[in-house]
N, C-alpha and C positions, 0 to 999 in steps of 0.2 A: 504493500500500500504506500510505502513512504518513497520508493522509488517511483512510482508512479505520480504521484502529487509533485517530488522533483520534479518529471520530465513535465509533467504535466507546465508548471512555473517557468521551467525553461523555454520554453515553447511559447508561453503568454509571451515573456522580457523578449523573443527574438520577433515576435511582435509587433510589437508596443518597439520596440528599435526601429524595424522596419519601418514604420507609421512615424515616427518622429521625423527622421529619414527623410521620408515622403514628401514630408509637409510643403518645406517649399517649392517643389519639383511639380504639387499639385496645384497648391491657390496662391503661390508667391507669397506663404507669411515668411516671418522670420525664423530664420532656419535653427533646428534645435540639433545642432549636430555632435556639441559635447554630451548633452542629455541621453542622447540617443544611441551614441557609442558606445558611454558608459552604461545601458541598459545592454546593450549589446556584449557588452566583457560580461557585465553578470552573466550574463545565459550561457555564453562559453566557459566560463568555471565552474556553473552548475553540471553543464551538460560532459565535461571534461571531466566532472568528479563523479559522476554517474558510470559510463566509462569505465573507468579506474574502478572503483567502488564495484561494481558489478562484476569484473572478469578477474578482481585483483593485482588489476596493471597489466594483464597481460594481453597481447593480441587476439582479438575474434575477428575471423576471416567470411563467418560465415556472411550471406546477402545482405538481409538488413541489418547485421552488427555492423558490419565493413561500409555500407553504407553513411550510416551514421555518424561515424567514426571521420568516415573524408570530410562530410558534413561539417562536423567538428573542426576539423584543422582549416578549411577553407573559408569558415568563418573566423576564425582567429586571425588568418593571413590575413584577408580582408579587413580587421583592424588594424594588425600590422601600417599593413599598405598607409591608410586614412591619418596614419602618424605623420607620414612625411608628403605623400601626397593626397591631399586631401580629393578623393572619390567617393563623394556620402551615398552616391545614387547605386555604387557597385552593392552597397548594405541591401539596400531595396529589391536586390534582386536574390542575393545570397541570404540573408535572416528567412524570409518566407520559405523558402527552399530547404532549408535547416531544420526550421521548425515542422516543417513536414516529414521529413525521414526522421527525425529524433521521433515524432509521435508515433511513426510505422514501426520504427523497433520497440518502442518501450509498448504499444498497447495493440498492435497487433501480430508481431513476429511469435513464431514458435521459442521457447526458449533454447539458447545454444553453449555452447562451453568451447571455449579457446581447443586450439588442435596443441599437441607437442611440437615447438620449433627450437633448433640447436641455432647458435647468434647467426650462423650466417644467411640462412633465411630469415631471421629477424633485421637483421641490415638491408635485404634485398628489397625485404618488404616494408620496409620503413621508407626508404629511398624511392620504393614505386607509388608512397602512399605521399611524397610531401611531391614529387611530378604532377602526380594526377591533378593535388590539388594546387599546385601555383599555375600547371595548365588550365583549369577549371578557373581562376579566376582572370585567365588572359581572355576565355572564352567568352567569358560575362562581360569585359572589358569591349570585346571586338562588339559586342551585340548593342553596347550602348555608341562605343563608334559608329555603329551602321545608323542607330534613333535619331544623332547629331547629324550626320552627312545628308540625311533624309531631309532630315526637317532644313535645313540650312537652302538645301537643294531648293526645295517647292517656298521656298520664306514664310516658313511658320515660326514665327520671333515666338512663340507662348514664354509666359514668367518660367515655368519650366525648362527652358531650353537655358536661359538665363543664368537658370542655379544650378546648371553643371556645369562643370572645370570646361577649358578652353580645348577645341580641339585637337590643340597641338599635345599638350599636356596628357589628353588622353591617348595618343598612338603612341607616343615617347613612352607611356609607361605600360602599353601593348608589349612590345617588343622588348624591352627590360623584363620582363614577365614572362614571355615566350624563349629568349634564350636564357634565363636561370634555368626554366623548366624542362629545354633543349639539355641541356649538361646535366640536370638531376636522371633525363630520359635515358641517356646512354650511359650513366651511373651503373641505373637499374638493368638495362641491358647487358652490361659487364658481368655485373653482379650475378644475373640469373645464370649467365655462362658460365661463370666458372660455377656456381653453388648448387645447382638443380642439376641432377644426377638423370631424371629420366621423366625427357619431356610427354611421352605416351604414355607412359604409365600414370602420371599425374594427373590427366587432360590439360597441359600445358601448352600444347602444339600452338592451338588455334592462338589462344593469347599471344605469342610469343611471335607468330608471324604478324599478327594485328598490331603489336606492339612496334617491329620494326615499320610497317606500313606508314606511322604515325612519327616516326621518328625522322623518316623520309621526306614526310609532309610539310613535318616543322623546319629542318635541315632545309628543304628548297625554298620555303618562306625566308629563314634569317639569310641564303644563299641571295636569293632575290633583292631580297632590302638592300642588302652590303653592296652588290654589284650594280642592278639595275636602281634601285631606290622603291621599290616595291611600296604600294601605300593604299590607303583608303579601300575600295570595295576588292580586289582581288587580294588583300592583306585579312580582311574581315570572312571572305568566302574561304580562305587557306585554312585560317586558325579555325573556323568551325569546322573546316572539312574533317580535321589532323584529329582535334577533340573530340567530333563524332565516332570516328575512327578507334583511337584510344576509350571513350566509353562502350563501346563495344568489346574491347580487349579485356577493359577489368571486370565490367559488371554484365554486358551480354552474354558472355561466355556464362560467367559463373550463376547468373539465372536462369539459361536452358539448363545445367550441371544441377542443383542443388533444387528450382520450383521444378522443374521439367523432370529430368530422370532422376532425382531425388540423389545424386550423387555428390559427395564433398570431396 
């Protein structure tokens, strides 16, 4: 019951973050963005201490644990991020999205218990878990790129458009984003080579080629930048592509595997 009332609380604060978040983006008040961050750090300590508290620090791999769990960091990044460049609108997209998979594991998932991992799959998987999520927030980043390029495009000035950071600001920290998450990606690719003994046997195969596919994607995007100057809509259509791609590697797979043929 009392984890449940947590997630439950967590869930409200990622909220009530989001909504503060919002505010000026909807009716141009004045922007509640320390209020709302800090509504937002609460619910990543609660949710973070749930987590912990629940598996006893240890990794759960299963669907909606792992789920939750990226949830978790990519919300935290996303504060991160708001330290130095301030992007309140990325919250608006990430807290709602959070607060929905923390509810699906705490009040609707089966319960699970972490697998046995020796460190070097706990490294692997650690490293494929802060990729996914600094990729996850370049993705949310490109998506709000696209809402400004649009609106700029057809001159829809809304107060909204207003109270997000400058365009430039936003691609600049696109791609600062995308090649962190570039170098964590081929971390985790190393890693799995030397550490992971047998990709069939595991049902690794599929991941591990979807994983390069995506590595590939991002690799020609930062390629592109550096060389040609790569920018705006084929910069935005890349990162979704690479993302889409990589979401399929970590949780497509593993939900045909675990809902579908009930295998871990």
């Amino acid at each position: 019951m009392a984890i449940h009332l947590l997630s439950l609380l967590a869930a409200v604060l990622y909220l009530a973050a989001a909504g503060g978040l919002a505010r000026p983006l909807l009716g141009g008040g004045q922007p509640l963005n320390k209020s709302a961050l800090g509504l937002g750090g609460a619910a990543v300590l609660i949710h973070a201490g749930l987590l912990l508290g629940v598996h006893r620090g240890a990794l759960d791999l299963h669907f909606f644990a792992a789920l939750s769990l990226v949830a978790c960091v990519v919300s935290a990044l996303t504060l991160m991020v708001n330290l130095s460049r301030p992007v309140a609108a990325l919250g608006v997209i990430v807290f709602p999205l959070t607060a929905l998979l923390l509810a699906a594991d705490s009040f609707m998932a089966p319960a699970t218990a972490p697998l046995a991992m020796g460190w070097q799959i706990k490294l692997h998987v650690t490293v494929a878990l802060l990729a996914f999520s600094v990729l996850s927030i370049a993705a949310a980043l490109a998506i709000l790129l696209a809402v400004q390029e649009r609106a700029l495009r057809h001159r829809h000035f809304g107060p909204w458009l207003r109270a997000l950071p400058p365009l430039t600001l936003t691609e600049s920290l696109l791609f600062r984003l995308i090649g962190a998450g570039f170098v964590l990606l081929t971390f985790t690719l190393l890693t799995g080579a030397l550490f992971v003994d047998d990709l069939f046997g595991q049902h690794l195969i599929h991941k591990t080629v979807l994983s390069i596919v995506a590595w590939l994607v991002f690799g020609a995007l930062l390629f592109g930048r550096w060389r040609y100057g790569w920018r705006g809509r084929r910069a935005v259509n890349l990162t979704l592509v690479g993302m889409g791609v990589l979401l399929l590697a970590f949780f497509g797979t593993k939900a045909v595997l675990e809902l579908i043929l009930h295998r871990t």
